[in-house]
N, C-alpha and C positions, 0 to 999 in steps of 0.2 A: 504494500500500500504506500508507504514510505517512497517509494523509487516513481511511482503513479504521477508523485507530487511532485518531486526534484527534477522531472520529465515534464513535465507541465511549466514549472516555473522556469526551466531551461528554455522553452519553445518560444515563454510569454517574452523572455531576456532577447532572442535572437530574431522577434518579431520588432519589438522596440529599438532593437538597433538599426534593423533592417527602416523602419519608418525613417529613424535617424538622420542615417546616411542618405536618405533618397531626401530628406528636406534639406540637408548641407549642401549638395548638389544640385539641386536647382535653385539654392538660392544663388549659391557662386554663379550661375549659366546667367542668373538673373541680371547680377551685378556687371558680369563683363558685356552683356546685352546693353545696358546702361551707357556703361563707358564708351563702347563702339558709338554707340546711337547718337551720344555727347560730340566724340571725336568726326562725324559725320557731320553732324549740324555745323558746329565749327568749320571744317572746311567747307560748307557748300556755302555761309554766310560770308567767307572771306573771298569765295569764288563769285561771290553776285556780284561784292562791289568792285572787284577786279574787271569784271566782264562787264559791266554797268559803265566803269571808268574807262576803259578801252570803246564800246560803244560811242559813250558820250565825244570821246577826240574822233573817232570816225566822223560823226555827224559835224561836229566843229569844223574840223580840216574839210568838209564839202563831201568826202569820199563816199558817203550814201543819205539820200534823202531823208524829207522829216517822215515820211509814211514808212521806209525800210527803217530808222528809227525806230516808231513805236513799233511798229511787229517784231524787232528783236527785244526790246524790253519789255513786252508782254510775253514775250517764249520767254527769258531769263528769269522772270519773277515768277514764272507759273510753274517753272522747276524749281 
């Protein structure tokens, strides 16, 4: 009867650890999901006003119209 229990309470142990490790790990997944998402935004915000700035001297210097203007800055902002 004894051994019933120590078999039971060993299942209950290796079931809790089991939940454990599966919550440790998807929260890590969670966190680097995060930090990518973070390190994307960053670069795609620092790419708008790059491409924004570049844009803007196109149109300045003559080299594309005010209409080829706005339809490149609505594709750039809509990305």
């Amino acid at each position: 009867m004894i051994i019933i229990i120590y078999i039971l309470i060993f299942l209950i142990l290796v079931f809790v650890a089991f939940i454990g490790f599966k919550a440790a790990s998807s929260g890590i997944e969670a966190k680097q999901r995060n930090k990518l998402n973070r390190t994307i935004t960053k670069n795609s915000k620092k790419n708008i006003t790059k491409d924004l700035s570049k844009l803007n001297h196109l149109f300045k210097s003559g080299a594309i119209t005010k209409k080829e203007f706005q339809i490149a800055k609505n594709k750039i902002l809509r990305n």
